[in-house]
N, C-alpha and C positions, 0 to 999 in steps of 0.2 A: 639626422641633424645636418644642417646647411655647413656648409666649408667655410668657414672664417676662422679669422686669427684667434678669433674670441673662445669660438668653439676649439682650437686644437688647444689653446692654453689650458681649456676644462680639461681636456685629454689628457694633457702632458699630465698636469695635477695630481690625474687621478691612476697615473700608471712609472713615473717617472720619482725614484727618489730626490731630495732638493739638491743636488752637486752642484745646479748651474741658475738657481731661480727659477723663473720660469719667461721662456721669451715671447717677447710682446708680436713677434711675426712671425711665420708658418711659410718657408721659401719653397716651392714648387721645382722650379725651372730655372734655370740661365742661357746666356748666352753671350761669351767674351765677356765684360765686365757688367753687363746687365743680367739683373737677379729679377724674378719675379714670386710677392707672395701668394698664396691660396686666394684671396680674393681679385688678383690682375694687376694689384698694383706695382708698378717698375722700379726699381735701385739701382742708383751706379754703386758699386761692388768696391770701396777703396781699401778694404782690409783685407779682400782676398782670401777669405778662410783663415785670416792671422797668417797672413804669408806664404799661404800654401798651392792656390791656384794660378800658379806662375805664371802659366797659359790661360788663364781667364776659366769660365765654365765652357765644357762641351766643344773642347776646341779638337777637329775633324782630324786630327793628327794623332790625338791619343786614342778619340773613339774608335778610330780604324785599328790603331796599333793591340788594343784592347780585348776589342769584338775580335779577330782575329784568334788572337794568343787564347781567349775561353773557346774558342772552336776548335784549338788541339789541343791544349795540356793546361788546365786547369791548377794544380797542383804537384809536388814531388815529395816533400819533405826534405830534411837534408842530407840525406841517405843517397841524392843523387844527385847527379848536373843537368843544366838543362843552356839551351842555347843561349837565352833571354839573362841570366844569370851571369852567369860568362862574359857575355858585350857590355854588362852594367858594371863591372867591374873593373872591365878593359878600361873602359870609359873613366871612373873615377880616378883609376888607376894614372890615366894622362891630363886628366885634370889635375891631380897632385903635382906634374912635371917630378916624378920623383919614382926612379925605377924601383925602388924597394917596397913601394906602399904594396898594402894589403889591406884588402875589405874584409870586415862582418857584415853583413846582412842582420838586420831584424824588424823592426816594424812601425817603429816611433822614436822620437825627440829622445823620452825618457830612456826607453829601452836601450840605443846608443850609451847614453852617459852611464846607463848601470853595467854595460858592457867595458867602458870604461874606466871603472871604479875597480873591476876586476881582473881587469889588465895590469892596470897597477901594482895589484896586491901582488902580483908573479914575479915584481921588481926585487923582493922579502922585503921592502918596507909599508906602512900602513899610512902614516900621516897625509893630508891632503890641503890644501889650502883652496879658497874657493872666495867670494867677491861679496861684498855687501849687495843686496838690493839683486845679486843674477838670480834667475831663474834656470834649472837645469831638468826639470820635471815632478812629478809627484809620488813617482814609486818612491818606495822608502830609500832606496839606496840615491837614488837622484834627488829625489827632497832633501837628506841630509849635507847633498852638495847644494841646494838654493837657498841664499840670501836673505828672505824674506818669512819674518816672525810671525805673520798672521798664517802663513801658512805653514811654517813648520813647528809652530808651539801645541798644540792639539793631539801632535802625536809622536813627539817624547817619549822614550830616549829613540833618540834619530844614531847612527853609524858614529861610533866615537871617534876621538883625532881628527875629525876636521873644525877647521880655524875659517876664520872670514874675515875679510881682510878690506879697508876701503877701494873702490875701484878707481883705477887712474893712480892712485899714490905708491910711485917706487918703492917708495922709504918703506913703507911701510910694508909694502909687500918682499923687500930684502929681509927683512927682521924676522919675517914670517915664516922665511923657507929654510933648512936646514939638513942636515947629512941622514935624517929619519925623513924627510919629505919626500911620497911617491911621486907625486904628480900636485899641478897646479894649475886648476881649470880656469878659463876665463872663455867670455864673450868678445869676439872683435867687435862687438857693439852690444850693448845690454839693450834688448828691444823690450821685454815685457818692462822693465823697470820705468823707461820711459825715452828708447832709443839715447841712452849716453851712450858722445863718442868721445872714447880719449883721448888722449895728448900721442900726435904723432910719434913720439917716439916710444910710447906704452909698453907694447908688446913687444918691442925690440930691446927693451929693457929687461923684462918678465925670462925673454929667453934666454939673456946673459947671466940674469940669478937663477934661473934652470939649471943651464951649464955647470955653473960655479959649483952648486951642489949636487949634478947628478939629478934631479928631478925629471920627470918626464913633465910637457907641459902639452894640455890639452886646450886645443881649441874647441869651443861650441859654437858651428856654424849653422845652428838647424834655422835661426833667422834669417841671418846676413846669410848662407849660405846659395847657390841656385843661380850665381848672377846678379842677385839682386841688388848688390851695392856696385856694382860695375865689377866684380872681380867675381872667380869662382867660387871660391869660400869668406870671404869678406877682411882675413887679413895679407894678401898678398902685396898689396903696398907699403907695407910696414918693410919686405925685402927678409921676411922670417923662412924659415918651415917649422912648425912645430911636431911633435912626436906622436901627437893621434889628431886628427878632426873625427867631429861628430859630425853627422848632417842629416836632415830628417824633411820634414812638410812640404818643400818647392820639389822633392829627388823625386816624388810620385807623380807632378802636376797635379794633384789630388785625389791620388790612390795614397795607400796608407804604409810608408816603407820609411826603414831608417839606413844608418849606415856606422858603423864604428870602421876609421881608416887609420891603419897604423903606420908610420914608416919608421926606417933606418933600424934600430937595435930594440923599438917596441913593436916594429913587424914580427920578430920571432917569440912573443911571448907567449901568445894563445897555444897549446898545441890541443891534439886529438882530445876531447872530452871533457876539454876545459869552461867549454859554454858552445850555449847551443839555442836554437833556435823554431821551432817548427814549423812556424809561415815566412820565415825569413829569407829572402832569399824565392818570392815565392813568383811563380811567371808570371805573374797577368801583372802585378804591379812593376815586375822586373822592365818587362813588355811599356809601362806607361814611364817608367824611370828613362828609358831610351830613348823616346819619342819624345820626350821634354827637351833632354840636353839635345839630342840633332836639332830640335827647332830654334831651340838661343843660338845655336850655334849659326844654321843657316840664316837668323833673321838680326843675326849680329845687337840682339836684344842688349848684351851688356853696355855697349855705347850709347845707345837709346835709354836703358835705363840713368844713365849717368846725366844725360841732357836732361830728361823729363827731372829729374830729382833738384838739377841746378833752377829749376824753373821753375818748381813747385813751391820749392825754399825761400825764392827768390821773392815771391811774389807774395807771400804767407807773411814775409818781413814788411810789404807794405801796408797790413791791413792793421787799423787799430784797434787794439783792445789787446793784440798778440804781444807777448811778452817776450818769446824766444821761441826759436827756429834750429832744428839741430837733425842732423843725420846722412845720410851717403846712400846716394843712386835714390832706390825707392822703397827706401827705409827709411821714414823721417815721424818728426813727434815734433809740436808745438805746443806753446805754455801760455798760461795765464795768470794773471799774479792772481785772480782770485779763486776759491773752488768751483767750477762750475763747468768744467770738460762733461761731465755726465750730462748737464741739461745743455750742452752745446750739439754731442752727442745724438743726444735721444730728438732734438729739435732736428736735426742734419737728417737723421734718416726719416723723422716727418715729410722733411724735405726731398724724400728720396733718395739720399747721401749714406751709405753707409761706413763709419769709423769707429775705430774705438776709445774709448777712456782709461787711459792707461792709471789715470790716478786721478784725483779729484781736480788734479791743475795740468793734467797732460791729456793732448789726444794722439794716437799713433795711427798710422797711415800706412798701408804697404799693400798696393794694388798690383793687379797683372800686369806683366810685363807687356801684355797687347793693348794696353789704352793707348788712345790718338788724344791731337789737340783739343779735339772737339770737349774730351772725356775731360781733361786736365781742366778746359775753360769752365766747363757747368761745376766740377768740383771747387775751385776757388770762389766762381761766382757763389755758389752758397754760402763760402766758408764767410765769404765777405758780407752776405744779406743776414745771417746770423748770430757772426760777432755781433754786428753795427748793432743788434736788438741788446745787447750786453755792455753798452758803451756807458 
């Protein structure tokens, strides 16, 4: 059978249960933000694996770091230590700026938050408050923390005591928490819902009625996390700390690793046998987690991310048809008052453009941290040759 899109979609069909549809192109190859599918044709990459390819595809820093670590030590379990493990932690550890944090190791987004949920419970309280519209993943104990009813109605009854609460509203979220409340998760940006960013003083709010009750309050920075919004975890300008961050998708450069980070008086709650992990924590991806952050670090990516973001925003606001423009560093989501982000979407990457449709009137954007102006100009030029057919 000849290599086309066409042909792997029969494949996909005919070996794949329907979790994701079935996708209309078959990617081969990258390089930096250029994707290419099974029949040659080229994408500039503006979702980045949903935020995960920090460093674009194939970028020579993680392959070395990579190829390397599978040429001694493949695996451990967590029965042992290993060097790669160690430095990835040191590492989070001064990213926190906070001498008490302590990591978990495990493997994804979700994994983190259910790690989370567990930590909690070692507080002896159960209740959890959580956001409308967040996403926190789809294992059950993480699904019962997300937001959105098409995706947690199906598989009722979800983790009892948790509340959801509108996102951005004190009020509402003061009402909500109480002297039974373990923790209270939030996004310093809600990216799957459609990059909402709150009200500057949000989570400096959130943290006050944490305090007030005793709650532990959980950040989810598996989006905004990596640099991406200009800071390490995406709420550092709010001037908070909170009592655990998640982080997951940009911590691999796109190897597949998560992290639950605890600090202050929820750093000592995990002890021996209380959770656990088997590839967590595992070298080769420890190995591409390290070789990420030295590289934002040495290429001072967060302040680039910050400008490209001011620019991207900036310039999205002059094009008509665009409704609204919203989000930090190179996290952003645009709107349309009508539905039609899907066939904006799907025409974009006709286009060569790759984005997503985060809902029927949003598209969200979160590319590598390695695009140039060149990258930044072709993606607005489309954005602009494709509204204007929607005008």
């Amino acid at each position: 059978m000849k290599k086309t899109n066409a042909s792997f979609a029969q494949r996909w069909n005919e070996t794949f249960q329907s979790a994701y549809g079935t996708p209309s192109i078959a990617l081969v190859r990258g390089k930096g933000v250029d994707v290419y599918d099974v029949e040659g044709n080229r994408y500039l990459d503006f979702l980045g694996g949903i935020a995960t390819n920090v460093l674009g595809h194939a970028h020579p820093k993680i392959v070395k770091a990579v190829s390397r670590q599978i040429g001694i030590l493949s695996h451990t379990s967590n029965f042992y230590s290993h060097p790669q493990v160690v430095e990835l932690a040191e590492k989070l550890k001064a990213m926190t700026g906070q001498a008490t944090a302590r990591t978990f190791f495990c493997n994804s987004g979700a994994e983190a938050n259910e790690a989370a949920i567990k930590l909690s419970r070692l507080t002896g309280r159960h209740r959890i408050v959580a956001a409308h519209g967040a996403f926190h993943g789809r294992t059950m104990g993480a699904l019962s923390l997300t937001g959105q009813p098409a995706k947690r109605e199906p598989f009722k009854p979800l983790l009892k005591k948790i509340s959801h609460v509108p996102y951005g509203d004190v009020k509402k979220l003061a009402r909500a928490v109480n002297k039974k409340t373990a923790m209270v998760i939030l996004e310093p940006i809600m990216g799957e819902a459609g990059v909402i960013v709150p009200d500057d003083n949000y989570l400096k709010s959130a943290r006050e009625i944490c305090d007030k009750h005793g709650a532990l309050l959980v950040l989810d920075a598996v989006q905004t996390g990596m640099g991406r919004t200009g800071t390490w975890f995406g709420y550092e300008d709010s001037g908070i700390t909170p009592d655990v961050i998640t982080i997951a998708k940009g911590l691999g450069g796109g190897l597949p690793i998560g992290a639950m980070i605890a600090l202050g008086r929820a750093a000592e709650l995990i002890t021996p046998g209380s959770h656990g992990s088997t590839f967590g924590g595992n070298p080769i991806s420890c190995a591409a987690g390290n070789a990420t952050i030295d590289e934002i670090e040495s290429k001072k990516y967060m302040k680039t991310n910050r400008q490209f973001g001011l620019q991207i925003m900036s310039a999205l606001r002059q094009i008509p048809g665009i409704s609204d423009v919203r989000g930090k560093g190179l996290l952003i989501g645009f709107d349309f008052s009508k539905p039609i982000a899907k066939k904006i979407a799907s025409e974009l990457q006709n286009r060569g453009v790759l984005v997503n449709a985060a809902s029927e009137t949003t598209i969200r954007i979160a590319p590598a941290f390695v695009i140039t102006q060149k990258n930044v100009d072709e993606f607005l030029r489309a954005c602009r040759e494709v509204v204007a057919n929607h005008g």
